[in-house]
C-alpha positions as a Markdown table, in Angstrom:
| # | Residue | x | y | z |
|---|---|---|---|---|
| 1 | Unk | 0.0 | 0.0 | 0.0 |
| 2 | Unk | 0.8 | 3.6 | -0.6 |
| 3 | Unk | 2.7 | 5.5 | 1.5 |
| 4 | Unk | 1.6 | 9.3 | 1.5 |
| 5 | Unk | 5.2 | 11.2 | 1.2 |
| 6 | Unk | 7.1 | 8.4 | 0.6 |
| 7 | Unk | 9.3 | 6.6 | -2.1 |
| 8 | Unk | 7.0 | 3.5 | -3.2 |
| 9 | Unk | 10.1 | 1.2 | -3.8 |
| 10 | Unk | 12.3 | 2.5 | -0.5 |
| 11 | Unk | 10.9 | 4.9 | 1.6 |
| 12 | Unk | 12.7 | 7.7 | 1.0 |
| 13 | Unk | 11.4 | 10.5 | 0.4 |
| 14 | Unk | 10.7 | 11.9 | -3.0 |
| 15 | Unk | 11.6 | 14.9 | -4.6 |
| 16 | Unk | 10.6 | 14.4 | -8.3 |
| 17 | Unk | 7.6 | 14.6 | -9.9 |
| 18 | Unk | 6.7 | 11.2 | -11.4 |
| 19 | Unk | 5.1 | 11.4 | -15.1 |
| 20 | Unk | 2.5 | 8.3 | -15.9 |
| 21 | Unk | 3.1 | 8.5 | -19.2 |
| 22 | Unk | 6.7 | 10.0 | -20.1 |
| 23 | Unk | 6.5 | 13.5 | -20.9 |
| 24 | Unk | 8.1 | 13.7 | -24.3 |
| 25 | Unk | 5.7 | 11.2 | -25.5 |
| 26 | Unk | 2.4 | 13.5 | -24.6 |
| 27 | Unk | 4.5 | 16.6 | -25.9 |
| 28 | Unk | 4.2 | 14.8 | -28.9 |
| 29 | Unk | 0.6 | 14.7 | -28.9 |
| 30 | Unk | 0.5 | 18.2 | -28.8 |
| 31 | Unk | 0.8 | 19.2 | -32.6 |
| 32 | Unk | 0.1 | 22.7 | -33.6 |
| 33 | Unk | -1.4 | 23.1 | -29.8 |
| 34 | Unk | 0.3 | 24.3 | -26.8 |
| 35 | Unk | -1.1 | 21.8 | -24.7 |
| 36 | Unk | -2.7 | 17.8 | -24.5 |
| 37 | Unk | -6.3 | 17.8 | -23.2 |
| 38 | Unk | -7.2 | 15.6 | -20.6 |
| 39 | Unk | -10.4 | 14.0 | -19.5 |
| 40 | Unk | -11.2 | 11.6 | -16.9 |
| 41 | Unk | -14.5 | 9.3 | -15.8 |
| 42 | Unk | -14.9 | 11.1 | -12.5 |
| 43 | Unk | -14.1 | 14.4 | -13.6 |
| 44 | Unk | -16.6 | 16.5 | -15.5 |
| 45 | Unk | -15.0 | 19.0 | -18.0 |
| 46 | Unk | -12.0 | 18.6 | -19.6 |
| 47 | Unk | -8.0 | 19.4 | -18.5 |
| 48 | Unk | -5.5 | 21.1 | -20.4 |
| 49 | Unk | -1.9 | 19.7 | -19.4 |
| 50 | Unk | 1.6 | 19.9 | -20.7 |
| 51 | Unk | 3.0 | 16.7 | -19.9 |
| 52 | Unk | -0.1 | 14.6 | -18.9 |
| 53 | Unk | -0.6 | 13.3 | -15.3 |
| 54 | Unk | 2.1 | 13.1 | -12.7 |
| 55 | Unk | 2.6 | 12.0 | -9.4 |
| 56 | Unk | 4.9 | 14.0 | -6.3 |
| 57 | Unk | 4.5 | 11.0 | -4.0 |
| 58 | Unk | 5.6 | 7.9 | -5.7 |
| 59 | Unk | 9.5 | 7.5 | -6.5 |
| 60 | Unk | 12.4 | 9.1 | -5.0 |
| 61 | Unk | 15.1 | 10.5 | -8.0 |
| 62 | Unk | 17.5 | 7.2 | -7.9 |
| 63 | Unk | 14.3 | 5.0 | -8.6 |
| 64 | Unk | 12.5 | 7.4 | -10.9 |
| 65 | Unk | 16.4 | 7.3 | -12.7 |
| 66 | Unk | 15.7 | 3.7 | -12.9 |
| 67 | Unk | 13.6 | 4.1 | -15.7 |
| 68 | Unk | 14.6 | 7.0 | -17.3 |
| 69 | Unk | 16.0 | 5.3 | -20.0 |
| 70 | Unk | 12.9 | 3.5 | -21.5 |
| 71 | Unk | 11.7 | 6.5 | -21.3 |
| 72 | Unk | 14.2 | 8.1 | -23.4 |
| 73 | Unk | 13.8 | 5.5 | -25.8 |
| 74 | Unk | 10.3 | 5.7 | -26.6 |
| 75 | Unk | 10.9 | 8.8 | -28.2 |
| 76 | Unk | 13.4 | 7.4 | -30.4 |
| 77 | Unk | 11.2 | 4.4 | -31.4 |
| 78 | Unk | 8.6 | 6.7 | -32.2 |
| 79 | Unk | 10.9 | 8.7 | -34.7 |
| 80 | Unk | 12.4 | 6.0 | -36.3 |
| 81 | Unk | 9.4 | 4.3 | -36.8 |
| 82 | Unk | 8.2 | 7.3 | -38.8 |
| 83 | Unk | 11.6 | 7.4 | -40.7 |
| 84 | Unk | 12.0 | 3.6 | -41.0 |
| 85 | Unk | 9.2 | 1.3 | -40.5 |
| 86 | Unk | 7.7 | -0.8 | -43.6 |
| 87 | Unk | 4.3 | -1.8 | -44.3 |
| 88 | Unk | 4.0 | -5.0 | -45.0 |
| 89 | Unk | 2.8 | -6.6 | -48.9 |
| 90 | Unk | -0.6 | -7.6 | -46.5 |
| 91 | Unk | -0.9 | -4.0 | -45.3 |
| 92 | Unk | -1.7 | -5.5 | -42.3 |
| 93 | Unk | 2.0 | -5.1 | -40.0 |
| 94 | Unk | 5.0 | -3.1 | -40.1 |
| 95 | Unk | 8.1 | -4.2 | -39.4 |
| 96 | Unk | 10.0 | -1.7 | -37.5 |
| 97 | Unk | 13.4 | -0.7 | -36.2 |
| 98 | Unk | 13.8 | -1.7 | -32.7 |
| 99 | Unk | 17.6 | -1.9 | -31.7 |
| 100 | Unk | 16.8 | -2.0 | -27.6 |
| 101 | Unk | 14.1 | -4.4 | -27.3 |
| 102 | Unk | 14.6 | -4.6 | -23.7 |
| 103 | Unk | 14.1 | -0.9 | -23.1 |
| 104 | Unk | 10.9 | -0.9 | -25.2 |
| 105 | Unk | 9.4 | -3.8 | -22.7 |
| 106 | Unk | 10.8 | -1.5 | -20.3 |
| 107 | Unk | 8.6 | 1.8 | -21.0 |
| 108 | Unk | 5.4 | -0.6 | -21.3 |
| 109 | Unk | 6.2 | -2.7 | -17.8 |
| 110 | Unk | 6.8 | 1.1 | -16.3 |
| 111 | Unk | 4.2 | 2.4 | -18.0 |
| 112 | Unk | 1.4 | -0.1 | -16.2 |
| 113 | Unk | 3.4 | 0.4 | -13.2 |
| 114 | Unk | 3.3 | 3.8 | -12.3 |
| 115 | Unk | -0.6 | 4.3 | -13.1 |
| 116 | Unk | -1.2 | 1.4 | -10.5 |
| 117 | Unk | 1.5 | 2.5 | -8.3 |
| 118 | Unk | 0.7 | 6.3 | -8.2 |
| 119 | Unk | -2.6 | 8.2 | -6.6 |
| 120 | Unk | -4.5 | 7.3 | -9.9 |
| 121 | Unk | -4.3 | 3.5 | -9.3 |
| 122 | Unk | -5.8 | 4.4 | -6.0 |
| 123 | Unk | -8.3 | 6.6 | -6.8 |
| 124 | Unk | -9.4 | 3.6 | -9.8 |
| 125 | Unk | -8.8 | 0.3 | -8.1 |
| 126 | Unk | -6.1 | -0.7 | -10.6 |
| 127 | Unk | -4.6 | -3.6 | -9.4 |
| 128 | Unk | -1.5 | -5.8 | -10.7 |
| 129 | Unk | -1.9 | -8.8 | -8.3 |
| 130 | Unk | 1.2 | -10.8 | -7.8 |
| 131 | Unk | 2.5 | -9.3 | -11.2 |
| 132 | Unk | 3.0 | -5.9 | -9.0 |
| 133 | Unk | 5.6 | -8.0 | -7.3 |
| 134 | Unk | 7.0 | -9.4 | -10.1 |
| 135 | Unk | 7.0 | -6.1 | -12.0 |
| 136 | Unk | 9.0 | -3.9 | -9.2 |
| 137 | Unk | 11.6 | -6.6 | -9.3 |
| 138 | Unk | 12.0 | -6.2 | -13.0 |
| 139 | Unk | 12.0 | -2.7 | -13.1 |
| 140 | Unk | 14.3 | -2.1 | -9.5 |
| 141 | Unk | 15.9 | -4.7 | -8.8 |
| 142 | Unk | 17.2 | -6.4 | -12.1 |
| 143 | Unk | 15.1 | -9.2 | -12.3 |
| 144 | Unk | 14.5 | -10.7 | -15.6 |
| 145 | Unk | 11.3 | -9.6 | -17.7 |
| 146 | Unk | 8.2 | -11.1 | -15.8 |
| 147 | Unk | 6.0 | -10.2 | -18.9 |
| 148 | Unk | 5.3 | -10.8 | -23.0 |
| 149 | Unk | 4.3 | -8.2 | -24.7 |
| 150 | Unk | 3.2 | -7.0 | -27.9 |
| 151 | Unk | 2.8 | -3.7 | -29.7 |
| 152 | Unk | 0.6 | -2.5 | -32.3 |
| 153 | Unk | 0.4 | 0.7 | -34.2 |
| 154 | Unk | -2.6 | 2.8 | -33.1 |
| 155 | Unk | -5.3 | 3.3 | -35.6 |
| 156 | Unk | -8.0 | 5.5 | -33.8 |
| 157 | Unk | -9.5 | 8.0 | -36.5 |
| 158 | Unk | -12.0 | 10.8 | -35.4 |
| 159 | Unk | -15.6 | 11.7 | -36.7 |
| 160 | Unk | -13.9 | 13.2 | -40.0 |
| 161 | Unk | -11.5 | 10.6 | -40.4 |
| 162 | Unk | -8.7 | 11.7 | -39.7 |
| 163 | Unk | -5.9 | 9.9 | -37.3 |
| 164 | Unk | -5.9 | 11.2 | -34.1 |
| 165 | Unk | -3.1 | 10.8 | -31.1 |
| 166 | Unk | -4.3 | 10.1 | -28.1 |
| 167 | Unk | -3.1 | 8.9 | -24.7 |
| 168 | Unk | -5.3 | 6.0 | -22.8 |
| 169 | Unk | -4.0 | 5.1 | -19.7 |
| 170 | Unk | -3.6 | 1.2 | -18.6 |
| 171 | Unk | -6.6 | -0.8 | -17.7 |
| 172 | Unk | -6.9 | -5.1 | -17.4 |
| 173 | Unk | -8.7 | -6.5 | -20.5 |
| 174 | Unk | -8.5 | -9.6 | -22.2 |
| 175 | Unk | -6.9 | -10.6 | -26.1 |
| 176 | Unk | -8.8 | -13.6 | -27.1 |
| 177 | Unk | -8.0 | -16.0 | -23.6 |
| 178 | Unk | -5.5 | -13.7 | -22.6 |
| 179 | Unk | -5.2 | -11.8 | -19.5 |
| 180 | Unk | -3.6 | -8.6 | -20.8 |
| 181 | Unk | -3.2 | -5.1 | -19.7 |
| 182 | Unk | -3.6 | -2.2 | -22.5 |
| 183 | Unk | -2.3 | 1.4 | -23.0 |
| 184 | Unk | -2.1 | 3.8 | -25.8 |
| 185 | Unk | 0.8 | 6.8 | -26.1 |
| 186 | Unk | 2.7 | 7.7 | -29.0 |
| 187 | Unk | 0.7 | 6.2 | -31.6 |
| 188 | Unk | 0.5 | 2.8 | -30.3 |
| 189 | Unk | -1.3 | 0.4 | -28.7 |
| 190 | Unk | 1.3 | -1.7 | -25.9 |
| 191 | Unk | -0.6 | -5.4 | -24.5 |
| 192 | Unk | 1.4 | -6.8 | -22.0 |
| 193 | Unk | 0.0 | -10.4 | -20.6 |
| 194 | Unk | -0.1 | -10.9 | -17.0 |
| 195 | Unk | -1.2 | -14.6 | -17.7 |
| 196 | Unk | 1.1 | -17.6 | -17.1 |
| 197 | Unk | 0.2 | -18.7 | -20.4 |
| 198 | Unk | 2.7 | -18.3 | -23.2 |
| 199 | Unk | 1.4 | -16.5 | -26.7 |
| 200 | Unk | 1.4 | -18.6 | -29.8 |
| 201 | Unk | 4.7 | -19.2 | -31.5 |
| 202 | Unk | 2.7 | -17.7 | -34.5 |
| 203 | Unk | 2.9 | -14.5 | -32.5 |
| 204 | Unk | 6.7 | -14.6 | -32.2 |
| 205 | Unk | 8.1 | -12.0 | -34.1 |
| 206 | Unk | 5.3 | -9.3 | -32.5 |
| 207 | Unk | 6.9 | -9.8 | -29.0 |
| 208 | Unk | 8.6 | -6.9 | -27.8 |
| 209 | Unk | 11.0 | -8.8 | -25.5 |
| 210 | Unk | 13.6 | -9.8 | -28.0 |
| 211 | Unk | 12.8 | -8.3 | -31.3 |
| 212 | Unk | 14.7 | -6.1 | -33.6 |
| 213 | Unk | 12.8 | -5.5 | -36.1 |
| 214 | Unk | 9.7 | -5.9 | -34.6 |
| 215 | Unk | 6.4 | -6.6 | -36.5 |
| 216 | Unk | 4.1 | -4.4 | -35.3 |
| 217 | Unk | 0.1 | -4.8 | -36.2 |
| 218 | Unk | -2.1 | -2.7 | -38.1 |
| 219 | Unk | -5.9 | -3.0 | -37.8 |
| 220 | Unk | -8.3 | -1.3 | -39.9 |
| 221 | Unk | -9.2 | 2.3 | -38.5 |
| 222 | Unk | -11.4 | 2.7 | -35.4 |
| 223 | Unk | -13.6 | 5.4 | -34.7 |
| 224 | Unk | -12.5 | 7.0 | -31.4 |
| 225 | Unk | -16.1 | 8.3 | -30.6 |
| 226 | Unk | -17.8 | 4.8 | -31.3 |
| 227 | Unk | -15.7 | 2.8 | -29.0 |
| 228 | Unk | -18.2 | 1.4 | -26.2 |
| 229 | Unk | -15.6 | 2.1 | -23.7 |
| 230 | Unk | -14.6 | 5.4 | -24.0 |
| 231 | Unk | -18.7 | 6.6 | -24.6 |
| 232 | Unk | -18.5 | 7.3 | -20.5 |
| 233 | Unk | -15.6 | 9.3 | -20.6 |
| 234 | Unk | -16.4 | 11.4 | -23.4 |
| 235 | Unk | -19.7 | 12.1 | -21.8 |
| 236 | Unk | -17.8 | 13.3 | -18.8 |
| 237 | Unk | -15.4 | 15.6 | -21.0 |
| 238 | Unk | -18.6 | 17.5 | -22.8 |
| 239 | Unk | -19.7 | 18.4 | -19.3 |
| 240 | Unk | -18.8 | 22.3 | -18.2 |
| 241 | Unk | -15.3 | 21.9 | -16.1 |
């Protein structure tokens, strides 16, 4: 459990400001603006941030260092994705330059982390299980990776059509018989499994954990203001802040 004022790793006490998703990634999102905006389901209205949702009570600066790196890297997967990435003859994958695999499973292992971890995974019941364990010893500690994951290439389009970027922070679903949890950032979509279960073989050269090139999917465009999920939350961000 959470310690108000303290370091959720050692106690100590922090002096950083923890980012949920890594800041460079929702500058990214900005475009033309000067700002992301941010809604939530308990919050009527919208937010206007700069670099998304952060936390002032969760890691000291040595264990927030711990994970700068992936952080660091998603930037540069991002940009050499635009620069490098090909679409497959299917038009259904790209295969993508991904020379630091391990850092990549890093950013999606410490993404999931820190939005259970931090005040928002309080105030929405996220809970890892045994896997929050598992995933502090990875991250901390230099345990090897407790996870598979996969990434996909987000494909969420808005009324006009038009591809939109869009941040969705974690949350437990399932992929096929699958226990999985999901994020968006950067333009893509990160499943990590928290099931004992191993993915298909078929599914090998998707995994993040060893990959370079990585394949990563393509699905045909969504419509970000049809998706049964996100209906309650968009409700919530047409009401007057």
């Amino acid at each position: 459990m959470k310690t108000s004022g303290a370091c959720v790793i050692c106690g100590a006490k922090p002096t950083v400001r923890s980012h949920l998703f890594p800041r460079s990634l929702i500058r990214r999102m900005w475009g033309t603006d000067k700002h992301a905006i941010e809604g939530e389901l308990n919050r009527p209205g919208v937010k206007l941030t700069q670099g998304g949702s952060w936390d002032d009570e969760l890691l000291c600066c040595a264990h927030e260092g711990a994970l700068a790196a992936a952080d660091d890297y998603a930037v540069r997967f991002c940009r050499r994705f635009e620069k490098a990435a090909i679409l497959s003859a299917s038009g259904k994958s790209y295969s993508a330059p991904n020379p630091r695999p391990d850092l990549l499973l890093r950013l999606a292992c410490s993404v999931i982390w820190r939005h259970v971890a931090s005040k928002h995974g309080m105030t929405h019941g996220l809970d890892l299980g045994p896997y929050r364990r598992r995933f502090e010893n990875y991250l901390f500690a230099g345990a090897s990776p407790p996870v598979e994951a996969l990434v996909g290439r987000s494909n969420l389009i808005d009324p006009s059509g038009r591809r939109i970027e869009v941040g969705i922070a974690p949350y437990k679903n399932r992929l096929k018989e699958w226990t999985i949890w999901t994020f968006t950032v950067g333009g893509f979509d990160f499943y990590v499994k928290t099931d004992q279960r191993s993915f298909p073989i078929a599914w090998k050269s998707f995994l993040l954990n060893d990959n370079d090139p990585v394949t990563v999917s393509l699905i045909k465009p969504l419509p970000f203001h049809q998706i049964p999920k996100f209906q309650p939350i968009l409700a919530q961000m047409r009401e007057a802040g």
